[in-house]
C-alpha positions in Angstrom: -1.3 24.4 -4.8 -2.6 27.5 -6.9 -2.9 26.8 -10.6 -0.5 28.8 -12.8 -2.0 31.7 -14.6 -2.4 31.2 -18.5 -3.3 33.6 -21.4 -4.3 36.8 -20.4 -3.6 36.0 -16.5 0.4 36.6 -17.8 0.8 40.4 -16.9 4.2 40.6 -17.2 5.5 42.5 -20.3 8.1 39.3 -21.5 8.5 35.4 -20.9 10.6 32.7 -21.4 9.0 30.8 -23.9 9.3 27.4 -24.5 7.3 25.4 -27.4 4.8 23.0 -27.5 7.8 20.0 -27.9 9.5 21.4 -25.4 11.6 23.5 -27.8 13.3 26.9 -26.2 12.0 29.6 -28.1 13.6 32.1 -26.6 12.7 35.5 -24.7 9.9 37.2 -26.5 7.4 39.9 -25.5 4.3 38.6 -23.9 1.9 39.7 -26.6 3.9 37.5 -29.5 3.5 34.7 -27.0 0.0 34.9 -26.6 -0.7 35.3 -30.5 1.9 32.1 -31.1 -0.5 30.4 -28.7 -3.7 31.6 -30.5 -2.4 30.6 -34.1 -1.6 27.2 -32.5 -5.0 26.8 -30.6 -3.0 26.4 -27.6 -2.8 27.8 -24.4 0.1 30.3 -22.7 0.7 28.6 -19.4 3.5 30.4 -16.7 5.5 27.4 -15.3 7.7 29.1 -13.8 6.4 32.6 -12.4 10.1 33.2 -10.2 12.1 32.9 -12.9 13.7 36.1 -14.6 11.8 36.8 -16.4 8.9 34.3 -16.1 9.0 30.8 -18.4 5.8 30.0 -19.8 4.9 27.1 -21.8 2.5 26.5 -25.2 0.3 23.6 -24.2 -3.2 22.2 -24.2 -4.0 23.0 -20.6 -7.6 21.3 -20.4 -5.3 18.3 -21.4 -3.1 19.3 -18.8 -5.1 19.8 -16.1 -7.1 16.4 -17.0 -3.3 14.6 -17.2 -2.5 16.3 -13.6 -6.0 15.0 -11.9 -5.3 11.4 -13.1 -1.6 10.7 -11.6 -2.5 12.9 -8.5 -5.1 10.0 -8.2 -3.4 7.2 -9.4 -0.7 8.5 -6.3 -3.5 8.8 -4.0 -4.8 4.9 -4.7 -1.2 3.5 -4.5 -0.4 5.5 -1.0 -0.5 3.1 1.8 -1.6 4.4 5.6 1.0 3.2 8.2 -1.0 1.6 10.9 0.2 0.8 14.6 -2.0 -2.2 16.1 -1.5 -2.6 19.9 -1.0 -5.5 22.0 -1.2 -5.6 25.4 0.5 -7.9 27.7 0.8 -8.2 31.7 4.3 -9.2 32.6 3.1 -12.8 34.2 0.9 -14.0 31.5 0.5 -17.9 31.3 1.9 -19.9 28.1 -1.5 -20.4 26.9 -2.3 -16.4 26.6 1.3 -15.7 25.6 0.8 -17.8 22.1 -2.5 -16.1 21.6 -1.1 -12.7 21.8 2.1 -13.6 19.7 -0.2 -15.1 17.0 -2.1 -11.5 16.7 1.3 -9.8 16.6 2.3 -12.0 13.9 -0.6 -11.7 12.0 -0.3 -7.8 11.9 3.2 -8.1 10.8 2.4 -10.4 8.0 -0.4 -7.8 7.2 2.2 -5.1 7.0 1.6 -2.7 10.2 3.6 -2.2 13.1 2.7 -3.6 16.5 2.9 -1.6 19.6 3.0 -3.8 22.4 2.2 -3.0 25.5 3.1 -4.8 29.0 1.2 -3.3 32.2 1.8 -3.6 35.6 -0.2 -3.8 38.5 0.6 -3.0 42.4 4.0 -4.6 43.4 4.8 -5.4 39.5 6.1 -2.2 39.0 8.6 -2.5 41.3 10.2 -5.6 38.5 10.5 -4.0 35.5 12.9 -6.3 34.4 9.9 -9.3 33.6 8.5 -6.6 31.3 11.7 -6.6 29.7 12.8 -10.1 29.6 9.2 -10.6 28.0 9.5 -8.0 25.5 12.8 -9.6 24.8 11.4 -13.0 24.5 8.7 -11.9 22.2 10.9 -9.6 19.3 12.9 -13.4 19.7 10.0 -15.5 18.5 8.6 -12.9 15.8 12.2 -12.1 14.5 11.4 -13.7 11.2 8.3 -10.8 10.5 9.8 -7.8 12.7 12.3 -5.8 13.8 12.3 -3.9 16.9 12.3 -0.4 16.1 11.9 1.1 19.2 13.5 -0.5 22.5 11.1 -1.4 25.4 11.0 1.7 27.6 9.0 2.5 30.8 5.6 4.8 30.2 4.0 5.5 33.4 2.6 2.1 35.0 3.7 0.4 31.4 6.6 -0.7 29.5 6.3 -0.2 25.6 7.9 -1.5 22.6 7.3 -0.8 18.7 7.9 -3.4 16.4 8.2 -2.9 12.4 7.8 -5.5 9.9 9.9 -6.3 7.6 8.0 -6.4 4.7 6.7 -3.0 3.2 2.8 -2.3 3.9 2.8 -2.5 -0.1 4.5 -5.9 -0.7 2.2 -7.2 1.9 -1.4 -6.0 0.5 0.3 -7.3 -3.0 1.4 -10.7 -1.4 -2.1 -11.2 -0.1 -3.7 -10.0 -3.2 -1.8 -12.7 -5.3 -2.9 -15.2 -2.5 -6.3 -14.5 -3.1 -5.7 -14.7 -7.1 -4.3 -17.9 -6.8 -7.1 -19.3 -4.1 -9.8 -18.0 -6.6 -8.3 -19.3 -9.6 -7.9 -23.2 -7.5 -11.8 -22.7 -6.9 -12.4 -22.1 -10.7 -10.0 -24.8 -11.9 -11.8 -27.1 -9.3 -15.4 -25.8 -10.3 -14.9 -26.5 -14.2 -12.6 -30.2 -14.3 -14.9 -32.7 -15.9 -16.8 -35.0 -13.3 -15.4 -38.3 -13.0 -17.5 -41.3 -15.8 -19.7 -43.0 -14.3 -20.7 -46.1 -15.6 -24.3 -46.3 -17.6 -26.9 -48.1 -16.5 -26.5 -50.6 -19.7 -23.4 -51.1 -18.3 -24.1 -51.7 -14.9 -26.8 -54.2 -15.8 -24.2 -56.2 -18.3 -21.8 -56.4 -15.9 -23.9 -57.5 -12.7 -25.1 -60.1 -15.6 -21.6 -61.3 -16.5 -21.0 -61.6 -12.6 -24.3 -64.1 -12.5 -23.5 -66.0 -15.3 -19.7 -66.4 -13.9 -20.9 -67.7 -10.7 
C-alpha cells in the first residue's frame, strides 16, 4: 500500500479538512490547509484521496507513520501459519503401528495443526477401498476429543485421504503450551529455592549416640 501524499504532494485546489482531534473543519482551499498545518507544526496528510473533494487530516505523520509500523508488527507477531502434518497409513497396519501413528496425529492436534492422513494401497488393495475407509473411520473415532473431520476420506490416485482439524485454535494451543511451560519453570524454581531439610549437628549427633550408650 502507497503512502498518502501530505503537504505539498496535495495538488488539488480544495480538501476536506478535518482537525487534529478529529474535529470537521470544513471545506477549505488547499493553501489555508497547508498554512493551518504550518502554524500548528503539523502535517497535511490526504486520507481519503476518492473522496469529493479529497479529506485530508492535520497530524504528526512521523508519529503516524512510527504508530502504523508498530501494530502492522505487533499483527505480524500474533499471525499464526496453519500447518497440515501428514500421516501415512497402509490399510492393514498391525495394532502396534496403528497406536504409534494415532499418538503422532494426536500430538499435532494438541499442537494446533491439522493432520492429513494418508492410507496407501498396494497391488490387490486397491481393489478394497472400503479398509481405507473403515480405518479412516476408526481413527477420526479415537481422536474425536482433539479433531474434527473436515474433509471426508476420498480416493486420490492409489490413496485414500482425509483432513482432520483440531479443535482448538493454532493460537489457544501455542498459549496453552506456553502457560505449561510457565508453570513447569516456575515448579523448577519453587523446587530450586525451598530451604533444605535440618539436619542434625554434629554436637547433636554425638549427645544423642551418648544418651543411647548410657541408656543401654
Amino acid at each position: 500500500m502507497s503512502e498518502p501524499r501530505i503537504n505539498e504532494r496535495i495538488r488539488v485546489p480544495e480538501v476536506r479538512l478535518v482537525g487534529p482531534n478529529g474535529e470537521q473543519v470544513g471545506i477549505v482551499r488547499v493553501e489555508d490547509a497547508l498554512r493551518l498545518a504550518a502554524e500548528a507544526d503539523l502535517d497535511l496528510v490526504e486520507v481519503a484521496p476518492m473522496a469529493k473533494p479529497p479529506v485530508a487530516k492535520l497530524m504528526d505523520f512521523g508519529k503516524y507513520k512510527y504508530e502504523a509500523a508498530m501494530k502492522a508488527r505487533e499483527a505480524r507477531k500474533n499471525q499464526v501459519n496453519t500447518v497440515i502434518k501428514e500421516i501415512k497409513l497402509r490399510p492393514k497396519i498391525d495394532p502396534h503401528d496403528y497406536g504409534t501413528k494415532k499418538g503422532h496425529v494426536e500430538r499435532f492436534l494438541k499442537g494446533g495443526d491439522k493432520v492429513k492422513v494418508t492410507i496407501m494401497f498396494r497391488g490387490r488393495e486397491q481393489s478394497r477401498p472400503e479398509l481405507g475407509f473403515r480405518l479412516l473411520q476408526r481413527l477420526a473415532e479415537d481422536i474425536a476429543e482433539l479433531g474434527v473431520v473436515e474433509s471426508q476420506p476420498k480416493q486420490d490416485g492409489r490413496n485414500m485421504v482425509m483432513v482432520i482439524a483440531p479443535t482448538k485454535k493454532k493460537s489457544e494451543a501455542m498459549a496453552e503450551q506456553r502457560r505449561k511451560r510457565d508453570r513447569q519453570a516456575a515448579e523448577r524454581s519453587a523446587a530450586h529455592d525451598a530451604p533444605a531439610e535440618a539436619q542434625p549437628t554434629e554436637g547433636e549427633t554425638t549427645e544423642t549416640s551418648e544418651a543411647g550408650s548410657a541408656a543401654s
